[in-house]
Structures are given as C-alpha cells and as structure tokens.
N, C-alpha and C positions, 0 to 999 in steps of 0.2 A: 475371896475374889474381890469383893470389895474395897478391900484393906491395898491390894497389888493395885488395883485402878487409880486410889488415893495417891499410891506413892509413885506411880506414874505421872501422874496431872501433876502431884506438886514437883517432880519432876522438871517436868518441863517449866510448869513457872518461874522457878528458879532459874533458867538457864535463859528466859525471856527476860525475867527481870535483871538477871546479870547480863543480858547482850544491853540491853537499854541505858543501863547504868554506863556500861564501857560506851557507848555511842553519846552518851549525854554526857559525857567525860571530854569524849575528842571534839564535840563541837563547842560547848559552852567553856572549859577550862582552860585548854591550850592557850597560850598569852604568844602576843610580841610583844617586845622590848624596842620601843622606838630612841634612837639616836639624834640628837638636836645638834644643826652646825652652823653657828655664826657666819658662816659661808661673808666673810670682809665685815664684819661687823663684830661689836662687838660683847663681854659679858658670857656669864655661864649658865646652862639649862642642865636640871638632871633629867636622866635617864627616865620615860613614861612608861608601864607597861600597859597594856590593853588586851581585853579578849580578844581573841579571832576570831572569824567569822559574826561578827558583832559590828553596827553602826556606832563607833565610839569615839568621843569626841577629844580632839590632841587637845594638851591644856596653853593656856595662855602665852605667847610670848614672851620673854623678858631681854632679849638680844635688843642691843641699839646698834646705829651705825650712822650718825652724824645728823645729815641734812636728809638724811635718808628715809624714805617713811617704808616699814614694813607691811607687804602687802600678803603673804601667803609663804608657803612652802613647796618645794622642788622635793625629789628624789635623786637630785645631782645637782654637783654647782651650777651647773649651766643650761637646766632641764628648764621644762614648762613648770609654770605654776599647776600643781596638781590640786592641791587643798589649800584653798582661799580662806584668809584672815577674819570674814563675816561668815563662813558656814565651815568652821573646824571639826569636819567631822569626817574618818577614816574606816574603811572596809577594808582589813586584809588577812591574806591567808599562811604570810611566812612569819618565821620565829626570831627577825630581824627586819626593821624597818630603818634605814637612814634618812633625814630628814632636814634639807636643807635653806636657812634663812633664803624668803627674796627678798629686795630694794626697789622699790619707786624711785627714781632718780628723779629730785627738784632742780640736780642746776644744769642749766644753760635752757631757761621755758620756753625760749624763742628759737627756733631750728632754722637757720638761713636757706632759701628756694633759687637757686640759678634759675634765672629766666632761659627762655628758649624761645624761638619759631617754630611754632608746628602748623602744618597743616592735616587737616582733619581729615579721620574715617571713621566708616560706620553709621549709626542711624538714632544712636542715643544719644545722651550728654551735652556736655558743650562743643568739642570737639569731632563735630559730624564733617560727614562729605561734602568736600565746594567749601569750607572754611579756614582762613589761615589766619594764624592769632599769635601776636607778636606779644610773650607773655614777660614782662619785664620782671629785673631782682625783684626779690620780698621776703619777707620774713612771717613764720606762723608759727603759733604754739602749738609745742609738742603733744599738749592734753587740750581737753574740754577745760573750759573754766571752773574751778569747783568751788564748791559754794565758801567755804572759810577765805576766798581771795574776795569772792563778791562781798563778802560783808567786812570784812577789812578796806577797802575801797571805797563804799558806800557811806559805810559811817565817817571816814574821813571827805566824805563828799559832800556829804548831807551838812557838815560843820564849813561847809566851805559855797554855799550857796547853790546846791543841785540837790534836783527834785526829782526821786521814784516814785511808780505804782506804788510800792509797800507790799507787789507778791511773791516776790521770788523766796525759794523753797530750797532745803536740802533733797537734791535727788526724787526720785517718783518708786510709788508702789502701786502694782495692781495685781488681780482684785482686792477686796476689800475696801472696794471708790478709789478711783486714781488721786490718790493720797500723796503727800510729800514723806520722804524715809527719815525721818528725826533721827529715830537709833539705829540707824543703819553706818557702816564703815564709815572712817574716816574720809577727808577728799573724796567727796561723790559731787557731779557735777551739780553745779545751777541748773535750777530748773524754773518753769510759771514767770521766765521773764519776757516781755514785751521787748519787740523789733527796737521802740523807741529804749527802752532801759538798754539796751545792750548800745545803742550809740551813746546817750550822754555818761555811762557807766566809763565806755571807752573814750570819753574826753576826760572825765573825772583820772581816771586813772593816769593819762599821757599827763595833766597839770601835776599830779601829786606825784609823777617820775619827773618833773621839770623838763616834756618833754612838749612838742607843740601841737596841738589839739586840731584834729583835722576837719570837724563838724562845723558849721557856723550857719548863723542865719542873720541875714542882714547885718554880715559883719562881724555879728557879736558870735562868743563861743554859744555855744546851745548845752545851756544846764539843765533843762527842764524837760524828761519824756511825757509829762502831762498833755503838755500843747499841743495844739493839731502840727503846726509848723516841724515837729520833732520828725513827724511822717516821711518830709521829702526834706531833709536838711540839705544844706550844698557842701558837696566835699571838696576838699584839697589833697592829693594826692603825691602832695610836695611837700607837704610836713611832716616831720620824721614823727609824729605820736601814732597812738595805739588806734585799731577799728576793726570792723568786720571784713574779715576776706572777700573779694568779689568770689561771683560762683566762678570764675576760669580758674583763679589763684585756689580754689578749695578744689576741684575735681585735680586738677595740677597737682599738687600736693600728694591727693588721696590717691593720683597712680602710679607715684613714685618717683616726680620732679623729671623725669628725663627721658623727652618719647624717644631718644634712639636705643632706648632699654627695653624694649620686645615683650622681656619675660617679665619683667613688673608693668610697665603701660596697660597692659591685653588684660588683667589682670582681672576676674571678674567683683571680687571683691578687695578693699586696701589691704596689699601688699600679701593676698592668697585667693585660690580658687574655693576654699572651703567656709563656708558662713561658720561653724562655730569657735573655727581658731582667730577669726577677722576682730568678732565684737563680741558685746551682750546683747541680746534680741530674743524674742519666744522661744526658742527653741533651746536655751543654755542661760537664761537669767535666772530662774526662777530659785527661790530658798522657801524653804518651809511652804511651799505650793503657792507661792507669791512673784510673779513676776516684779523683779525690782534693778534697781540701778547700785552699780556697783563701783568700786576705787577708780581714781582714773587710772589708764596706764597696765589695767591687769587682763586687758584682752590677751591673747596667748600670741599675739601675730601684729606688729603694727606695719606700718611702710618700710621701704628700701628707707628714709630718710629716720624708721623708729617714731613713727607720730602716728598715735595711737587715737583707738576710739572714733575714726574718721567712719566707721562702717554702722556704730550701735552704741548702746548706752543711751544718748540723748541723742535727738535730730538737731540741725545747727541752723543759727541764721546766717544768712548772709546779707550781702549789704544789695544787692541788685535788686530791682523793681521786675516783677514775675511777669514773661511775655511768654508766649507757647513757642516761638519763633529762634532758632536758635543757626537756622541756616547760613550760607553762606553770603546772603543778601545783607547781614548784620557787619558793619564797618566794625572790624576788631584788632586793629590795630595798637591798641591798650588793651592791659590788663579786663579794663572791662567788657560787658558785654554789649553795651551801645545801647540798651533800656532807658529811655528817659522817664519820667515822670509823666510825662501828656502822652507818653506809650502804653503805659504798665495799666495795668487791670486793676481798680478802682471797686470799691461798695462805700459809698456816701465818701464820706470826708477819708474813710481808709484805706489805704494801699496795700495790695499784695505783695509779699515780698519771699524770694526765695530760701526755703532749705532745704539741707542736702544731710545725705546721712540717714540709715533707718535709727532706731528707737530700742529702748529693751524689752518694749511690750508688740513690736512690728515684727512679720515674718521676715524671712530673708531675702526675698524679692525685694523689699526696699532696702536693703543693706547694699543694694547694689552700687559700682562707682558712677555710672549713669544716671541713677535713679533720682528724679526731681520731684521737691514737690514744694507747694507754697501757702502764705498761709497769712490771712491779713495781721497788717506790721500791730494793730494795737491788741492781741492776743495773747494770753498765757496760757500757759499749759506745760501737763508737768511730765509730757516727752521731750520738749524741747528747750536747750541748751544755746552756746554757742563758744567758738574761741576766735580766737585775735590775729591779729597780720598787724605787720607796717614794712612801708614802703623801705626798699634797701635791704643789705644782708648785711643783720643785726643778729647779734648773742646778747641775750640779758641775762645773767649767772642770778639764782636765788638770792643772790645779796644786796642786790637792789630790786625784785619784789615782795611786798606784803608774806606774812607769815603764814604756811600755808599745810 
C-alpha cells in the first residue's frame, strides 16, 4: 500500500514538475528576433534577438544619417517614437519585432510665423475677451535651446567681451535634488539660466551670426547679464538678430500660428488635446523612477507649424515684464503685450518676467497653452529653459548655426 501511494505522489510530481518546466519554457525562452531599419539614413545593424516577455534592452544604434541626430525607434517609418534612444528598453510578446531609425531634424532651426489680427476669447491666456492683437511676421525656433548651442555660443562670447552667471546646466533631474542631467541624451535643453543670460546670450549669438543685436543699454550693445541694467534693457524690434519671444508671439506659435484654424487654435495643449503626446511633464518623463528632461524634438506631438516642446521639457522665458492684467484695456497693437517696466511687478532691484510652457517635473495643468506663470528675471533653475524669435520670416538652415 505504501509502495502504490509512493508511486502515485511521485507521480504527480513528475507531471507538476513537467507542467512547470513546459511554462518556464514559454515564458522565459521564447525569443523575438528584432529587425533594424535605417528608415533615410544610413549603414547596417544586425539582427537582435531578445526574450519575450522580458524588460530587455535593444542595443545600441550605429545607423547615421547626415545632420541628423538620432533620437529613438518607430515600429513604422512614420510611426511615434516608441523606445527612446536614453531608456532602450523593450517588452514584447511577438516572434518578430521591426524596428525603425527616427531623425531629429537640425535644418531650418528658425520656423517662420505669419502674422495675423485676432481678436480674442475666452478667459485665459493672452488672447482673452475684449482684446484684439495685431500680431506682426516672426520667426521662432523650432526646439528649446539645448545646451551644446549654449555652450558653443557662450564660449565664443565670453572670448569676445560678454559676461554669464556661470550656471547654466545640461537639462534637469528629479528626485535625487533637482540636479542638472550630465549623462543624460544628447541635445537636452538649457537649463539654471537667468532672464538676464538668455538676453545677452541672444546678442552674443545675433553678433557671432553677423546679425544686429536687438538689446542695448544707453546705446551700447548689453554684454553683461551680471548688471542690474540687464533687468529692463531697451529693445529694438527692427533689428533683424536674435531674442526672446514676447508672450503673444510664444502662445501664437504654441496654438498653431493661424486663429482661423479652429481645430488647432482651441487646442488644449500644442498642437493636441492629450498631455502625454504634447510634451515631457510628470506623468511621461520619468527613466529609472527619475523624473528628467529628455532630447529636443522627441515629444510624440508638436504644432501644426512642427515646433516642439512648447507644452514640457523645460518652462521658457519670455521677454515681457509679468502683469496679471492681460484684458482688453492693454493697447496691443504690436507683437507686445504693452507691460512696461514702471508696470511689471518688482522685488528690490528684480523684475518679474514671464514664462510659459509647463516643465518635466510639472503636472499637466501647466502644460497648458494658457497657462502663465512668472518668475523674477535674476533666477536659475533647472525647469527652466528658453528659445528664440526674431523679427520677419527668416529660415536659418543648420549651416549657419553652431554645432549642435
């Protein structure tokens, strides 16, 4: 009796340890085989295999494609970035994986804006009720500034009689202290730069394009973000060099250049209704349980015009002086918002200045196109960024900006 009970029980062990074996078979063994596609680019990748059902990491790129900078992977030519070039790492369940190159597109960094007449609705933004705003041509960058153009810039500025903080940063990490990202992707925005650095960076930059520098102060060009004076410099809006967008020309932009366009204008966030296809923000930054800032340019969603990051990634400055007051009582007849200096909201010697855009450590309420917030001009911090405008509709092709 015994002996039958034995060979019963090993029985069944046998047939557990053989189901186990067969299930520990189909989960951990089973491979894909991923397919690598130069998708316009070019060079040859072999064949990966990978487990399935397994977090496992695709290996390294080696596809070029010119001026192009590689930023992640598609599942079709002309799909979403799926798996991004700083967190390569893939869950799947089929026995075939196609896998296709994307591009960062560096030429033409200045995207021309037709001006327009709108008058305004609604209750947020610049573009409220009772106000009509004669928004003349302009030109804006397509990305956030990323830090390899800042410091290309900078050092040819610093050799040439202008003066930073000394804090501007690759990109931001959080937690872990709102940290600057060293080893994080390539092209990640500037970050921990001051209202004043981003104006004399933007004359630095228009002299070293041989272009004419729109800052001045008593005259002279304003090299130095040090000085108080850097705070309210006086602008020229007739010289063709580089600067900070007003906030009309940056909300302009961010709803898709053309209020008689309904379906982008209304838009809750640039150029979609859904916050995680817009930008980077809380809820879609995060790598290895680190909210951080990521490539320019690889949001899944930019504007009708293709100008990206306007929603997240980094907050931006802008060049106007912060007033609560955006009604129709504001003479707006230019690009600007009519904010002067003996208007704008002050703490000692520093000015408030606005920006727009949420952040990649911000919820999605501030990702909104609406959404304003300000922030005194001699400030760093490593949510916030900014990009560029100049007056007219100008194309700059990468071969006459800095190396990027």
């Amino acid at each position: 009796m015994f002996k039958k009970i034995f060979l019963v029980c090993s029985f069944f062990i046998f047939c557990i340890l053989v189901s186990c074996t067969d299930l520990f078979s189909t989960v951990t063994y089973d491979k894909t085989t991923i397919f690598f596609h130069a998708n316009g680019g070019s060079g040859e990748m072999s064949n990966q295999e990978i487990y399935q059902r397994t977090n496992s990491q695709i290996k390294k790129n080696t596809f070029s494609n010119g001026k192009f900078l590689f930023v992640g992977w598609a599942t079709s030519a002309d799909g979403e970035i799926i798996y991004l070039d700083e967190d390569p790492f893939c869950y799947t369940t089929t026995t075939k994986l196609n896998l296709y190159a994307k591009w960062l597109d560096l030429d033409h960094f200045m995207v021309p804006v037709p001006g327009a007449y709108v008058i305004g609705s609604g209750k947020k933004g610049v573009f409220v009720d009772g106000r009509k705003v004669n928004v003349a041509d302009y030109s804006i960058s397509r990305y956030e500034i990323p830090y390899e153009m800042w410091t290309s810039v900078a050092e040819w500025a610093t050799k040439n009689g202008y003066k930073f903080n000394g804090k501007a940063t690759k990109g931001g990490r959080k937690p872990g202290g709102a940290a600057p990202n060293p080893d994080g992707p390539a092209c990640q925005p500037v970050s921990n730069v001051t209202w004043q650095d981003c104006i004399v960076w933007c004359n630095a930059y228009s002299e070293k394009q041989k272009l004419e520098p729109v800052y001045t102060s008593d005259g002279k060009i304003l090299k130095d973000s040090t000085l108080a004076v850097s705070d309210h410099p006086d602008l020229d809006m007739t010289k063709n060099g580089y600067r900070l967008p007003t906030e009309i020309e940056w909300e302009f932009a961010a709803r898709g250049g053309d209020p008689a366009d309904t379906a982008n204008w209304n838009y809750i966030y640039p150029g979609t209704d859904i916050p995680e296809q817009a930008g980077w923000f809380s809820g879609n930054s995060s790598i290895s349980n680190e909210f951080q800032t990521h490539t320019i340019g690889t949001a899944k969603r930019g504007t009708r015009q293709n100008i990206f990051d306007m929603a997240g990634n980094v907050r931006e400055w802008c060049w106007d002086f912060y007033s609560n007051n955006t009604d129709g009582k504001i003479s707006a007849d230019t690009p600007l918002t009519g904010v002067t200096a003996d208007k704008a909201m002050n703490t000692g010697n520093a000015y408030w200045h606005i920006r727009r855009g949420g952040s990649y450590d911000h919820e999605e309420l501030e990702m909104q196109i609406t959404n304003r917030s300000f922030m005194i001009s001699t400030t760093y911090i490593h949510c916030t960024g900014f990009r560029i405008a100049r007056t007219g509709l100008v194309i700059i092709d990468t071969e006459d900006e800095p190396d990027i």
